[in-house]
LUMZA-140305 format. One record per residue (C-alpha): x, y, z; residue in one letter. Coordinates in steps of 0.001 Angstrom, whole numbers, plus 500000, padded with zeros to 6 digits. Example, Ala and Ser with C-alpha at 12.3 -4.5 7.8 and 13.67 -1.06 7.14 Angstrom:
2
     c1     c2     c3 rest
 512300 495500 507800    a
 513670 498940 507140    s
// end
This chain:
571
     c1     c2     c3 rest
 466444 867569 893052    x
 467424 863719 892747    x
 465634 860650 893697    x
 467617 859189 896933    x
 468926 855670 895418    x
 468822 854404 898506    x
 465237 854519 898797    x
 464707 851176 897095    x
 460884 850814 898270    x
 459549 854117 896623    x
 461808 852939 893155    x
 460058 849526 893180    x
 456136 851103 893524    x
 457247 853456 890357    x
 458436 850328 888265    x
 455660 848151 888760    x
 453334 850947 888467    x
 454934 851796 884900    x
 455416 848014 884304    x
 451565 847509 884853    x
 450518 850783 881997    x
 452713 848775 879771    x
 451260 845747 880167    x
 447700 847391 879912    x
 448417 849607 876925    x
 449811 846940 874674    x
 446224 844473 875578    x
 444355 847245 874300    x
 446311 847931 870508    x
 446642 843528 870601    x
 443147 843033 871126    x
 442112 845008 868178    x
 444473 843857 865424    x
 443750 840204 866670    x
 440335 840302 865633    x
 440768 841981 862562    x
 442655 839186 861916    x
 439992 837230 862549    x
 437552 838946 861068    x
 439579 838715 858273    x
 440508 835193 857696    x
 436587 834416 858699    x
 435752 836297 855233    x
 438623 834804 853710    x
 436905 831821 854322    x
 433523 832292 853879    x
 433677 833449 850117    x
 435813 831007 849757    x
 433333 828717 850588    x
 430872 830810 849160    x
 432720 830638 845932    x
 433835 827326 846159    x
 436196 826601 843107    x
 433864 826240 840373    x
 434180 829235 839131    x
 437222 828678 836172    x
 435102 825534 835311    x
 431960 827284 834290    x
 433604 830017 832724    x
 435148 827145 830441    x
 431991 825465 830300    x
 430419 828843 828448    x
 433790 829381 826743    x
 434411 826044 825446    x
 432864 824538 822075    x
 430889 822240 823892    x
 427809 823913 825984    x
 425999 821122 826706    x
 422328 821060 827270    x
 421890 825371 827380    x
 422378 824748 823891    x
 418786 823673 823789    x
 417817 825796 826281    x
 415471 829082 825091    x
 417555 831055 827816    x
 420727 829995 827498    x
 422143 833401 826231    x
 420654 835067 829358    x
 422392 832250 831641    x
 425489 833031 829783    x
 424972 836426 830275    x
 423685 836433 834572    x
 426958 834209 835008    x
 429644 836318 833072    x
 428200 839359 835343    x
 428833 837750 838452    x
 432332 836637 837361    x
 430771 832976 837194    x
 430383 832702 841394    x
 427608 830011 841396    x
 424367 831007 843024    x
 422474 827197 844017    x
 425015 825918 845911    x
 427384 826256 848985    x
 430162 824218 850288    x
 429378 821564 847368    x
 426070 821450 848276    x
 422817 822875 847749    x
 422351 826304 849410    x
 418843 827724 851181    x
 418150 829321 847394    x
 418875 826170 845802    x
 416900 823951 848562    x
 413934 826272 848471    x
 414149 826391 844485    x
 414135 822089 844620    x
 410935 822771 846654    x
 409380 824471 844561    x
 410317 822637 841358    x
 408231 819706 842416    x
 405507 821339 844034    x
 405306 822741 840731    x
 402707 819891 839977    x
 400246 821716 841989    x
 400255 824312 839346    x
 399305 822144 836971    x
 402971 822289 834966    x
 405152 818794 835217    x
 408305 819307 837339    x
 410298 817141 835001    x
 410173 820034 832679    x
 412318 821712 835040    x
 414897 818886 835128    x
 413655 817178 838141    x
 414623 813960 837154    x
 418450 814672 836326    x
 418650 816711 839472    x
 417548 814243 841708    x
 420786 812415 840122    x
 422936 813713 842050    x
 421191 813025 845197    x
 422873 810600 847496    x
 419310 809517 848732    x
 417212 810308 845699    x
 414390 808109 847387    x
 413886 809851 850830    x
 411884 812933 851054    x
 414869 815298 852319    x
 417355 814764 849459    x
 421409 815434 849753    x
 423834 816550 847855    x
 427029 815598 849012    x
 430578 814456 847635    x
 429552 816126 843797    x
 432493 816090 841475    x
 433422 819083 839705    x
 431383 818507 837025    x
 428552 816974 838645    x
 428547 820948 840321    x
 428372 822594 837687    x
 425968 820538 835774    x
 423456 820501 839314    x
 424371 824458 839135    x
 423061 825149 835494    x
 420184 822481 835538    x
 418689 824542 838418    x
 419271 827793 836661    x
 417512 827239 834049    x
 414442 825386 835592    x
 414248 828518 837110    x
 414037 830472 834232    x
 411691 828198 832479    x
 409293 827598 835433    x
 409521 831181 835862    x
 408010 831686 832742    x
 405322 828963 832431    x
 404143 830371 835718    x
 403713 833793 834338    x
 402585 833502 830952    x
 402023 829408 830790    x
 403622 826620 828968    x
 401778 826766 825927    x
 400763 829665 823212    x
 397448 830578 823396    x
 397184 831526 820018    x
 399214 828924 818804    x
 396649 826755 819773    x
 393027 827924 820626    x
 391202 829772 817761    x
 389006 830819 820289    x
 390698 832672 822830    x
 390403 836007 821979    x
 391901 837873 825308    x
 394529 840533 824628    x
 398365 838937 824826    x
 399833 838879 828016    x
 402457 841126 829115    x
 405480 840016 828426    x
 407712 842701 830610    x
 408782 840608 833060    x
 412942 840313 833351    x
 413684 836763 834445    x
 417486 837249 835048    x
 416957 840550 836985    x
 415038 838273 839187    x
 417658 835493 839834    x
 419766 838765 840811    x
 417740 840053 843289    x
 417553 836125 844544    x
 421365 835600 844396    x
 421324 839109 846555    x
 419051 837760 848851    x
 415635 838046 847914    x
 413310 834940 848944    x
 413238 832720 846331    x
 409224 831700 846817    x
 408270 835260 847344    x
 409660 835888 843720    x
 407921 833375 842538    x
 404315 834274 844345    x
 404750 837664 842246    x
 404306 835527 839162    x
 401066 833924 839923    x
 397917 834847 838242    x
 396320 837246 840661    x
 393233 835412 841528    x
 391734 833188 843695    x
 390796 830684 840908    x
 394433 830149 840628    x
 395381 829919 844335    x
 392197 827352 845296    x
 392858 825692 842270    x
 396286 824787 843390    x
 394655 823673 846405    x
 392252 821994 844845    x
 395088 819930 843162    x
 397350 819344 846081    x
 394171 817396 847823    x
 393794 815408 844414    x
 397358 814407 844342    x
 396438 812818 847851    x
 393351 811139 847036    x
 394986 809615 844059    x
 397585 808154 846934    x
 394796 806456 847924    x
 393435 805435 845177    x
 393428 801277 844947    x
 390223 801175 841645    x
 390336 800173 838935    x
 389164 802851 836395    x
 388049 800797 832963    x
 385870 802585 830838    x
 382165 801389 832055    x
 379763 802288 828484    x
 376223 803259 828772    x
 374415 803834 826397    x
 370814 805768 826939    x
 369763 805753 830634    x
 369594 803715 833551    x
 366810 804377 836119    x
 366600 803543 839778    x
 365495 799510 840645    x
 367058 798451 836571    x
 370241 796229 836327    x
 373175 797007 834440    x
 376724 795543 834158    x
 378470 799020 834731    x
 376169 799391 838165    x
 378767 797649 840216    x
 381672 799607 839032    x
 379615 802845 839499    x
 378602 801809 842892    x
 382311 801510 843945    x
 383064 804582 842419    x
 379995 806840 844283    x
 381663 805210 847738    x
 385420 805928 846596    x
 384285 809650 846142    x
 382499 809655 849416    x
 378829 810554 848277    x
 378002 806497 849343    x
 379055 804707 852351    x
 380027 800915 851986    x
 377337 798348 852371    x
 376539 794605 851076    x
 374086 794330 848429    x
 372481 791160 846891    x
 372744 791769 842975    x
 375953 793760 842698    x
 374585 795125 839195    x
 371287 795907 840964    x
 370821 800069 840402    x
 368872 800039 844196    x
 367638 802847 846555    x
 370625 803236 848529    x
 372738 804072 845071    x
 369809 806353 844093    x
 370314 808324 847063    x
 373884 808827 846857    x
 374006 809449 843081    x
 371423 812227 843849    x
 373755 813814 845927    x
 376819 813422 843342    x
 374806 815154 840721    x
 374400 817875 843103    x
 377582 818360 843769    x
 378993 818140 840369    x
 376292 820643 838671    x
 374236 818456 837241    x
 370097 817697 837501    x
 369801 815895 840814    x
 367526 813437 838987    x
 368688 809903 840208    x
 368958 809184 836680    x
 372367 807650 835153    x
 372598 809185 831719    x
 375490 810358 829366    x
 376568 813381 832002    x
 376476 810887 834992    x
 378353 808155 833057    x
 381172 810727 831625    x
 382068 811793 834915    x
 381972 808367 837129    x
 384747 807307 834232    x
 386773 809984 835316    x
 389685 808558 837473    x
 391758 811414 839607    x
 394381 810909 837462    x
 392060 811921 834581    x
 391063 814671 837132    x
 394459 816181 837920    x
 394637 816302 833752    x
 391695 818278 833596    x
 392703 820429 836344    x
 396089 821086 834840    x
 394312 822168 831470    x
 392483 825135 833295    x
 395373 826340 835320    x
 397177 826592 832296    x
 394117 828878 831221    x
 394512 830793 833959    x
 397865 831792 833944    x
 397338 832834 829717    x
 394737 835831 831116    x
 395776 839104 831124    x
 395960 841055 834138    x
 392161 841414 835401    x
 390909 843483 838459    x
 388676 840456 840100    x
 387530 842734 842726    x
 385834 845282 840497    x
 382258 845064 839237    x
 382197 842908 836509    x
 380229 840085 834213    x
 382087 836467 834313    x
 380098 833699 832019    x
 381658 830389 832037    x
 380467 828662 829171    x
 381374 825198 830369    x
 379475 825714 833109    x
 376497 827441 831383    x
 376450 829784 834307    x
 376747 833850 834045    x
 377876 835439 837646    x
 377216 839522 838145    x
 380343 840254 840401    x
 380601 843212 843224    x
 383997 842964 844926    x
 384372 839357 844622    x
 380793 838811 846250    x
 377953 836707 843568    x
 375341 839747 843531    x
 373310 837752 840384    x
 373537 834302 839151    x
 371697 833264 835927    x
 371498 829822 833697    x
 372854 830538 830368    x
 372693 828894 826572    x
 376161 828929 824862    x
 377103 828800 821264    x
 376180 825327 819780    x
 378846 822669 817842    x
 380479 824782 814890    x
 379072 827965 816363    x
 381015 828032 819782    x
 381319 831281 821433    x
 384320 832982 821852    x
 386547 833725 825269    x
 387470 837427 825388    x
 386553 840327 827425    x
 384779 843325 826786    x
 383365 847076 828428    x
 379217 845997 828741    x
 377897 850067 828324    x
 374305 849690 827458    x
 371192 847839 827224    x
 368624 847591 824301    x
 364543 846849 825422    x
 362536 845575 822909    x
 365203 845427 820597    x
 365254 844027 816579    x
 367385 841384 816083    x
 369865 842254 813476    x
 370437 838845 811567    x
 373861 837989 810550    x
 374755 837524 807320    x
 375667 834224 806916    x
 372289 833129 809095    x
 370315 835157 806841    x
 372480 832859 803462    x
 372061 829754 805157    x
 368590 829752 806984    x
 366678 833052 805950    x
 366755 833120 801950    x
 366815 829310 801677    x
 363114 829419 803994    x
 361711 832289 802035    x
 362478 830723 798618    x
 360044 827937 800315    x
 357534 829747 801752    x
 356517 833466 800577    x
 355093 833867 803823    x
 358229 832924 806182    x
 358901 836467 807040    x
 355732 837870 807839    x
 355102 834620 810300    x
 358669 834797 811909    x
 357976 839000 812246    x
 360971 839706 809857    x
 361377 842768 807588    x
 364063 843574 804645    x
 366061 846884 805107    x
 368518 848914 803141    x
 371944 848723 804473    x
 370728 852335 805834    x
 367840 851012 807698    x
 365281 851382 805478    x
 362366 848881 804915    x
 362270 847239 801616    x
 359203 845751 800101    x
 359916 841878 800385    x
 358166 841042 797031    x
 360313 843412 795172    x
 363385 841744 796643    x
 365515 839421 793613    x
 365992 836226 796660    x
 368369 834793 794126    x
 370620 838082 794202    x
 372861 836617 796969    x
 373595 833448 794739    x
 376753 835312 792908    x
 377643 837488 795599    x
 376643 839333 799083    x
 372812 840048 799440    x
 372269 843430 798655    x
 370012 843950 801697    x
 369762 843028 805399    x
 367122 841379 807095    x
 365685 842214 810849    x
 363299 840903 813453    x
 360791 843033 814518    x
 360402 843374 818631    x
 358438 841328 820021    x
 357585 838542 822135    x
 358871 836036 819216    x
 361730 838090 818943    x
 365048 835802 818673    x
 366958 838107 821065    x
 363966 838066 823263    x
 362886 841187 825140    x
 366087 842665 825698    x
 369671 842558 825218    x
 373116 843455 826806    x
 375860 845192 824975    x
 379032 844848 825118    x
 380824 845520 821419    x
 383192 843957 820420    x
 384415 842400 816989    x
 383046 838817 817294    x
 379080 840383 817423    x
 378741 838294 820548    x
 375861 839646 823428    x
 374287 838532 825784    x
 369946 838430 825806    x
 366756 837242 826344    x
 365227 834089 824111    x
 361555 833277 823716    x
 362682 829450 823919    x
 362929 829783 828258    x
 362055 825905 828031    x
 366030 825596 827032    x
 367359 826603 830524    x
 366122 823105 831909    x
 368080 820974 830272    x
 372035 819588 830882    x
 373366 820465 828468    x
 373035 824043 827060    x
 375130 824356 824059    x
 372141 825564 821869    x
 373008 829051 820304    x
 374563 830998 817608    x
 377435 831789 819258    x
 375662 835100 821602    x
 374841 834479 825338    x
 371326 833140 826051    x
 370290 834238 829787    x
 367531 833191 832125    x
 365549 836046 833724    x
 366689 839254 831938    x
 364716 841362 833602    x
 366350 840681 837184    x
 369628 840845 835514    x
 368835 844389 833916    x
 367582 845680 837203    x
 370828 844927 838971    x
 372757 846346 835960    x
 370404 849986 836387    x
 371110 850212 839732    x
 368317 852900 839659    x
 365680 853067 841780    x
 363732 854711 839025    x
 363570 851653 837029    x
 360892 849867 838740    x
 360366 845671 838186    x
 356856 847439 836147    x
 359042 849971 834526    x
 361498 847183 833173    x
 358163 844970 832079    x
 357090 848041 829988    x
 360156 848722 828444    x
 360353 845016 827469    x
 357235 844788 826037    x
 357618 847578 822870    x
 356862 848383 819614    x
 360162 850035 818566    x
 363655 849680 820441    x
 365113 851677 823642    x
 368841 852124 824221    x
 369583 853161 828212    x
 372854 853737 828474    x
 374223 852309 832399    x
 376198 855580 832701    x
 379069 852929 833271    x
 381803 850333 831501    x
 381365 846900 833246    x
 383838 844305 832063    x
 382097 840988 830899    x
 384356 838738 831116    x
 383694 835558 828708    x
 385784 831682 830298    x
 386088 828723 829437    x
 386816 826251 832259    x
 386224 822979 832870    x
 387452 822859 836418    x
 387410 825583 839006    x
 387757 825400 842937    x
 385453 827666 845356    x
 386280 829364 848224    x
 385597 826458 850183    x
 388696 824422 848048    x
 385907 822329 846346    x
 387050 821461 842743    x
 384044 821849 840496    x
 384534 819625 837191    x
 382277 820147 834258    x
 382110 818288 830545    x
 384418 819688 828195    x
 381385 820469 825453    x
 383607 822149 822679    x
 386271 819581 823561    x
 389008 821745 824027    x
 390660 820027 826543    x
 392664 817347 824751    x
 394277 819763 822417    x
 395756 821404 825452    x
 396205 818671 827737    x
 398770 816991 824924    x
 400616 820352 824046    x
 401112 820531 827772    x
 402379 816996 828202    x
 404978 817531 825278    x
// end
């Protein structure tokens, strides 16, 4: 059967039907392949942009005989190493400028200050350079020669290496430095250039560096702490000379530092301004105030300008934000420390021992610290038992410098200070059969003790915690000492004010009754009592410290370990 020609209407419906399929059929296999194309030359340009064309020029600057400032650098074989992995594609910039990773890493390279650390170490300076408005607050990057890039590109690298260490471990080797800090090393795992991966892969850049922070709360209010001194020294329009005094000055006396101190107690807020008469006139309104700064700054709220008073009032927030950085720096040299477990924390600066329960004060007690040339270590140890009525063991070189020296004076000096001789097995010795000139040529042959009792050295108890510098904490019959300032009075061991409150929060028995603990104390021979638990003691020294509240504490730097610090720091 045909299709009648002359039926031209039917023909034409068929045609523009087919026509219209045709049509329809070749939008749908166009639309497709034009945005593939699309999609295509987008990526095209993207990595291209991405890329930029740096990446022959710093594979010549790691090639060539010239390196330039990596050559200094302590990471410059890991630099060379990240950037020959990633076929030298740059990771701080994009489109010739900086990227997010590189803006967020400029952020945080100068609000490194608020760690303590000084942003110029991370090039600051020399990236700010190439800024086009290094004076404004939001700083650009634009119109960067070639080898202005790549020069921007490798500064930031390795500030971020370097700050990425001093936040971790610190700046400055502990050991290198402080004979006294005794804490284990730090560990040193941490892969700095695995890091920058994950970062050029996307990882935040501040969240990688949060996971480098010390993990406690010291640290983070202490960079607080700092941030608000940074903007009080803003504000600061004093002069800070040195004002001397010597002795005391007491409420309603004149003094040519008064006026200066007076200006000082408003500038910190603890006085309000007001017109006074005799400008060098110590008057009522300045007693009050000072009272309160005393408070405040753990001292005696006595109204009385003395040394302590003095010391601090010459302290300028710029000397403050030094101080501040010296601690953080402490900080960030602990090793990893659990400060929500049960422990002991004594900071001998502050002559203050703390009994911790999930970061909550439980106990709080005065202590006496190791005097001048017999300065007590920092270090932690396991605290596992406590000794009532205990002998006092007397260290050798006490017992060649004080003990035989005092007996060759006076025969009686041992029976009046309720000492005994011993074997080296514990056994008494006769003290008038003892040769007191034996030790002259070598060690004395014997040891010497102090019986319990209420004369004791060590008191009426004592706290153990062993460890290789024979440091503990105990009791002393001298409770007189707690009331002064300044508390830097022992041996080197850990002099604390009511023992027996401390030692019934340690037992954590009901058992052990206040009369229980009075008659254990109060012994003719010695009782161990194991606590049936390890309870880290952790021994600080820091001269600045913020609370919870953000309020920096400052205390006097009594073994004057500060400075040392403070310059290795600023080199």
């Amino acid at each position: 059967m045909t299709l009648p020609l002359g039926n031209s209407k039917v023909y034409g419906l068929w045609e523009l039907k087919y026509q219209t399929n045709l049509h329809f059929m070749s939008k749908k296999i166009i639309i497709p392949i034009a945005l593939v194309l699309i999609f295509g030359i987008g990526l095209y340009w993207f990595f291209n942009q991405r890329r930029s064309d740096l990446t022959d020029e710093l594979e010549q600057n790691f090639n060539g005989d010239e390196t330039g400032f990596l050559a200094n650098s302590e990471f410059a074989e890991q630099i060379e190493a990240f950037y020959v992995e990633r076929d030298y594609l740059e990771v701080w910039l994009f489109n010739g400028t900086l990227s997010n990773e590189g803006k967020t890493l400029l952020t945080r390279i100068e609000e490194s200050k608020y760690d303590g650390l000084l942003p110029s170490d991370y090039h600051l300076e020399e990236i700010y350079e190439f800024s086009s408005n290094p004076k404004t607050a939001n700083k650009k990057f634009r119109n960067l020669q070639k080898e202005e890039k790549i020069r921007l590109e490798l500064l930031m690298t390795d500030g971020f290496f370097n700050l990425a260490h001093d936040l971790e471990k610190g700046k400055v080797d502990p050991t290198q430095l402080d004979s006294s800090w005794k804490f284990e090393e730090k560990d040193g795992s941490t892969d700095y250039a695995a890091m920058l991966k994950e970062i050029a892969a996307g990882a935040s850049v501040e969240k990688t560096f949060e996971n480098l922070y010390p993990n406690s709360d010291l640290y983070a209010q202490g960079k607080k702490a700092i941030k608000e001194l940074y903007e009080i020294q803003a504000r600061d329009t004093l002069t800070w000379d040195f004002e001397p005094v010597e002795g005391a000055i007491n409420v309603g006396e004149n003094h040519p530092a008064i006026a200066a101190l007076r200006r000082r107690l408003i500038f910190w807020e603890f006085l309000s301004p007001y017109e006074t008469e005799d400008p060098t006139l110590f008057d009522s309104t300045m007693f009050a105030g000072l009272k309160d700064y005393q408070k405040s700054n753990g001292m005696n709220p006595d109204g009385v300008i003395g040394s302590l008073v003095a010391e601090a009032l010459n302290k300028s927030p710029e000397n403050l934000l030094e101080i501040a950085a010296v601690n953080m720096e402490r900080l960030r040299w602990l090793p990893g420390i659990d400060w929500d477990q049960e422990m002991v924390v004594v900071n001998i600066a502050n002559y203050q021992l703390d009994y911790m329960q999930k970061s909550d004060t439980a106990f709080t007690g005065k202590v006496i610290v190791g005097k001048e040339y017999s300065e007590s270590p920092t270090f932690t140890a396991p605290m596992s038992y406590i000794v009532f009525s205990p002998y006092w063991n007397i260290p050798p070189s006490i017992t060649n410098e004080e003990i035989i020296p005092s007996v060759k004076k006076n025969k009686r000096y041992l029976t009046e200070k309720n000492m005994e001789v011993v074997s080296t097995s514990g056994e008494p010795i006769n003290a008038s059969e003892v040769d007191w000139n034996s030790g002259a040529e070598g060690e004395f042959p014997y040891r010497v003790r102090q019986k319990p009792g209420g004369d004791n050295s060590l008191g009426l108890v004592k706290f153990m915690f062993p460890n290789d510098y024979n440091i503990y904490i105990h009791d002393t019959p001298a409770r007189n000492l707690f009331e002064k300032e300044v508390r830097a009075m022992s041996h080197g061991c850990i002099r604390i004010q009511n023992p027996d409150q401390f030692a019934k929060i340690l037992l954590d028995d009901p058992s052990w009754t206040d009369e229980k603990i009075q008659e254990a104390m109060h012994q003719d021979e010695e009782e161990v009592v194991k606590l049936g638990r390890e309870i880290p003691v952790v021994i600080l020294y820091m001269t600045f410290w913020a609370d919870r509240d953000g309020k920096a504490n400052f205390r006097s730097d009594v073994y004057e370990r500060d400075a040392a610090l403070l310059k290795a720091l600023l080199n």
